[in-house]
Each structure stands twice: as C-alpha cells, then as structure tokens.
C-alpha angles and dihedrals in degrees: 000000000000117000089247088050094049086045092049096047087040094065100033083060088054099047092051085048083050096058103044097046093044086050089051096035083057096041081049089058109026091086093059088050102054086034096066086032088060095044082070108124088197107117098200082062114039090093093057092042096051097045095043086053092060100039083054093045086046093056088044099056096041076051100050092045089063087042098061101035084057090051084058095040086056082046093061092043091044089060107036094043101034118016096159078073099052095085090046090051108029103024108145125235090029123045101006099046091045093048101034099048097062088032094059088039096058092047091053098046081046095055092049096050101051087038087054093042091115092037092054101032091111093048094059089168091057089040097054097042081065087058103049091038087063098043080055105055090038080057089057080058103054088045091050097046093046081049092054092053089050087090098057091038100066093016103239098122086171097070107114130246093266095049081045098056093029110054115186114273081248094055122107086233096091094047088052085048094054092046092045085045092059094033082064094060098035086060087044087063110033088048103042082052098050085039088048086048088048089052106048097090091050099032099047096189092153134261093277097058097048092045090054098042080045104059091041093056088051095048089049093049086043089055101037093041088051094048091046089053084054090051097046086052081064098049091051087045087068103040096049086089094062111028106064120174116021112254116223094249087051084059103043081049085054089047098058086033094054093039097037093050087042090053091041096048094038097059102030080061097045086052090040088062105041127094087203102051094149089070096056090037088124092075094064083062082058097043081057097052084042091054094045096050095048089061082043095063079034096068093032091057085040098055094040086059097050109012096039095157092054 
C-alpha cells in the first residue's frame, strides 16, 4: 500500500470513529442535559422545556440504536478479521461484563425515562433523577471502556481487572476521562442543535420555540466545548514528556483540532447570543462539522501517540 493510500484509509478510519463516538458520546449526555433543563421552575417556559426535552431524548435514543447496532457490527469484524484481538475486546469477565453491564443499565433507565415522559411530566424531580441516573451509568461506561484500552495502550495485557478499573491517580487516564466527560456534553449540545435544525420543517413548534431550544443547544455545546479545550490542555500537559517533536501525522491531528474547535465554538457563540437564532440556525450545522472534525484530529493525534504504526 502506497504511503498516500495509507494516509487516505488512515483518516477515513478516523472520521467514521469520529462520528460514531461523537453520536454515542451525545446519546450518553443528552439525558443530563434535558434533565436540568427540565428541573426550570420558569412557566413561560415549561412548554418549551418539556417539548425540547423529548425532541432531544428522541434523537438519543435513534442515536443510541445505531450506536449500539455499529458496536455489534465492530464485533463481527473484529472476529472474523483479528481474532487474535476477541479475547482482548470482548474477554468476560473483563472487559465485556465492566463495560456491558453499565452500559445495559443506562439503556434500560433511559428507556424508562423517555417511555414515562406523559405519565411524569408533573414530577419533574423524579423525572429528572431518571435522567441523570442514565447519563451515569452511560459515563461508567465511558470509564470502563477507556479502562479496558489502557492494555493496549501501554502494552502490559497482563495487568489484572483491579489495576485495570483503578489507574493510578498519576495515569493519563484521568485526564482522557475528564475530556471524554465534556466532549459528551459538547456533542449533546452541537447535535441536538443541527437534529433540532433538521427537524423544524416536520416538527412546526413556532419561531419562538426554536429560537429559544436553539440558542440553548448552542450555549451547552459553548460551555462544554470550552471546558473540553481546557481538558484537553490537560491532556497535552501530560503527554508533552513523551511525545517530542510533533509527526506529521500529530500535526496534521492539531490542524483539524485547532480548526475544527475554532469552527464549533465560533458558531455555537454567535447562535448563544443571538434573539433570532432561527435565522443563523445553519451555523450550528457548522458547530456540528466543526465539532466533528475537532474528535476527529483528537483521535488522530491520539492514535499517532499510542498506535504509531497504525
């Protein structure tokens, strides 16, 4: 395989991966999100509240179905291309068990929180302790699942299940957990603002309503998205000692990060400060591309620094 070739499937790869992390990373925090929307006392806007909470929950769990159905697609490819990779993967007790279990929990709380919408709309504390209860549990997922990479990350399989879920307080574990933590709301909010854009001509709520949900989208994906820059800071902070000089795949990663963040935040701010968001709603498509394209250098830098033969 030529080196452009290599290049070219190399990044592909990383812009699929980017889309369906992002997706799950969003269906993992959209609950939090309508759940503390929810929790607002104000009435004027307990309409807009309630309805942007189920158009939100709607896109999470069309989002998590493909999720999942994609998780089980990697299985099969996994299996059939390198085997010598399935106990690794998909080893039970550890890692299948750590990362199923949370994994089937927070699917079935979720369920039951977006099926029992009507019937607690009026207990909006109960209601929203569902919720959050199912982002948790989708965010022990995320930790488990960032546990079970850490052997093939520093290459050491034989560490045991308990070194595996409990990383040291110095490993870069922790600072990969906090930037996976904001980049699930950031994506909460950038995606449930393009899908809310892609639903305005089929779901006619009025101008007011959309101008409102927009504008909220775009402040959750600002705030995220900042404190995700700060996290990955952090990230950098610790891998400074052992990266050196920048690859050119590392700095090709930092390009579409830097551009990508600077597109996403941009535009999610523009939309945040705006009355008429509804007239600018195609930046928070690009928030979204933007956003897309930033985990995309993410995981390229990421894979260069522990996968460089990838």
């Amino acid at each position: 395989m030529s080196e452009a070739l290599r290049v070219a499937v190399f990044w592909t790869a990383m812009v699929l991966v980017a889309l369906h992390l992002g997706l799950a990373l969003a269906a993992a925090g959209i609950p939090c999100v309508t759940s503390l929307v929810g929790l607002r006392t104000v009435k004027r806007l307990k309409i807009f509240t309630d309805k942007f909470g189920q158009q939100a929950s709607t896109f999470a769990l069309l989002g998590g179905l493909w999720v999942f159905l994609g998780l089980l697609g990697a299985g099969a490819i996994i299996h059939f291309l390198a085997p010598d990779r399935v106990r690794l993967a998909f080893g039970f007790p550890f890692p299948l068990a750590a990362v199923g279990a949370p994994l089937l929990a927070g699917a079935a709380i979720f369920l039951i929180y977006r099926g029992m919408w009507q019937r607690l709309k009026t207990k909006k504390a109960a209601h929203a302790s569902l919720g959050l209860t199912a982002t948790l549990f989708f965010w022990l997922t995320l930790y488990a699942g960032l546990a079970s990479m850490r052997p093939v990350a520093i290459d050491e399989p034989a560490l045991d299940w308990l070194s595996l879920l409990v990383p040291p307080a110095s490993a870069l574990f922790w600072r990969l957990l906090a930037e996976g933590l904001a980049l699930s709301l950031f994506f909460a909010g950038t995606m449930t603002g393009a899908w809310l854009v892609w639903r305005r001509d089929k779901d006619e709520f009025g101008r007011d309503y959309y101008n409102f949900t927009l504008r909220l989208a775009a402040r959750v994906g600002l705030g995220a998205g900042i404190v995700s820059l700060g996290c990955l800071m952090w990230v950098a902070s610790g891998l400074l000692p052992v990266v050196g000089e920048l690859s050119s795949r590392q700095s090709a990663a930092v390009a579409l990060y830097g551009s990508g963040m600077l597109l996403a935040l941009g535009s999610c701010g523009f939309v945040a400060s705006q009355e008429n968001a509804l007239r600018h709603k195609f930046l928070l498509v690009v928030a979204l591309l933007g956003a897309i394209v930033a985990l995309t250098g993410f995981l390229g830098g990421m894979s260069a620094v522990f996968w460089p033969a990838l």
